[in-house]
N, C-alpha and C positions, 0 to 999 in steps of 0.2 A: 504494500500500500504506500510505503516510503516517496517510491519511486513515480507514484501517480502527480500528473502532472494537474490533471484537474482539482484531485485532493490540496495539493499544495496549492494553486491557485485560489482557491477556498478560505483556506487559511489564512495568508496576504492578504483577504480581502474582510476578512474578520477584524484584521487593526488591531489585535491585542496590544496592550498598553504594555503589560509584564508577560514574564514567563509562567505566575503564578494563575492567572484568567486562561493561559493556554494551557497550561497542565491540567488546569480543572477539565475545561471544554473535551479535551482528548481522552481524558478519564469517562467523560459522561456517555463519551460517543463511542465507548467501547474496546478500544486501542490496547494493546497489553503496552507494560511500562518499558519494555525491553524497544517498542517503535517509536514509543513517545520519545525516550533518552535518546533517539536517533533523530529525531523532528524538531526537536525544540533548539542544539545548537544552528539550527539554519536559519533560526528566527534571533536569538538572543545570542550574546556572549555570553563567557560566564562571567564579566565584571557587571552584566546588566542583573543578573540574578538577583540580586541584593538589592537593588538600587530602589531608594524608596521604600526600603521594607521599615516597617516599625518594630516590630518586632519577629523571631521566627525562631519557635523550639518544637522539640521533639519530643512526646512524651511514651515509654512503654510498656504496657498491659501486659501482666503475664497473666495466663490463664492455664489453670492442670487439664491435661485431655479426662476427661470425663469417662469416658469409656477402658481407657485402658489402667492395669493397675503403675504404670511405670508413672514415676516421679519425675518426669518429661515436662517441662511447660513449656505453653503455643506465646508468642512474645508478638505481638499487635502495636507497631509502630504506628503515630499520629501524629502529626505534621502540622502546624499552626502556624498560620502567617497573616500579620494585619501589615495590612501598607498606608505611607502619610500619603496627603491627599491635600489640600487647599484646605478643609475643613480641621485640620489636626497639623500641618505644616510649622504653624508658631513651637509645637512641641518637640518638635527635632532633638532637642538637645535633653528634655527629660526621656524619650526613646534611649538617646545614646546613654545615658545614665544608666539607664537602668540593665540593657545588655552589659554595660562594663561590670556593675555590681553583682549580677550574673554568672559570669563568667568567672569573676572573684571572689564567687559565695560569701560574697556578704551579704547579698539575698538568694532567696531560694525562687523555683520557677510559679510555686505555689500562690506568689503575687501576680503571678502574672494577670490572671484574669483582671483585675483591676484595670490593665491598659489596653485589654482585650475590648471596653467601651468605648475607651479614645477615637476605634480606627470602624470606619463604616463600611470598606472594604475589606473581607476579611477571609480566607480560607481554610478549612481543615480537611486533610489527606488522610484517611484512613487505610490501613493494610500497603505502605510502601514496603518491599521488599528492603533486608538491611545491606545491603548491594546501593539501593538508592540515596538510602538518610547518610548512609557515607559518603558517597561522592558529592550531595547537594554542602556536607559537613565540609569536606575540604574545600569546595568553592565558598563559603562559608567566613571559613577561615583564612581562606587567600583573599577575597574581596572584601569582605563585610569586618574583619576583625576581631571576630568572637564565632564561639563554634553555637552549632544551635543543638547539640547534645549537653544536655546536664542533670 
């Protein structure tokens, strides 16, 4: 599907703002993430991945398989990402704040929700494979400055 010239004409013509409105869109319409992580550099770099994000952490779920007796748990990554916007723009620098203090455990992610109201655009990724939250974690960490694992 990569390769479809009309699909990617599609896309182009969608205008996504971020990577983060395109990953959702390509999520919704089916795509396994193995096409998507092929799709989305054609669109964004990876210095644009970050850009504008307000905040972006990872939180994960462990859960025991049910069915079996092995002490085995199924681990459910989720992926949270608010972006500034004209309406929360002034705020920039209590975002930056707060990832440093983050990042520095001198707060915990548990606050977060608090700045999860700030942002009116906002995503959550459920079931990324940990293949993805890594590689999204090193761009991450090479553009953004702080990992969004904590």
């Amino acid at each position: 599907m990569i390769q479809d010239n009309e699909f990617i004409n599609i896309l182009k013509n969608k205008r996504f703002t971020n990577i983060w409105s395109m990953l959702q869109y390509l999520i919704d319409i089916g795509l396994n993430i193995d096409e998507i992580m092929k799709i989305i550099p054609e669109f964004f770099s990876e210095s644009d991945y970050f850009k504008d994000v307000a905040y972006a952490r990872v939180l994960g779920i462990s859960s025991k398989d049910e069915f079996s007796n092995s002490t085995i748990f199924d681990i459910e990554f989720i992926l949270f990402v608010g972006m500034i916007d004209e309406s929360n723009r002034k705020l920039c620098k209590l975002f930056n704040l707060y990832r440093t203090a983050v990042t520095s455990h001198t707060i915990y992610n548990d606050s977060q929700s608090d700045l999860d109201i700030l942002c009116k655009e906002r995503y959550e990724f459920k079931n990324l494979p940990s293949s993805t939250i890594d590689y999204l974690d090193n761009i991450a960490i090479k553009h953004y400055g702080h990992t969004i694992k904590n």
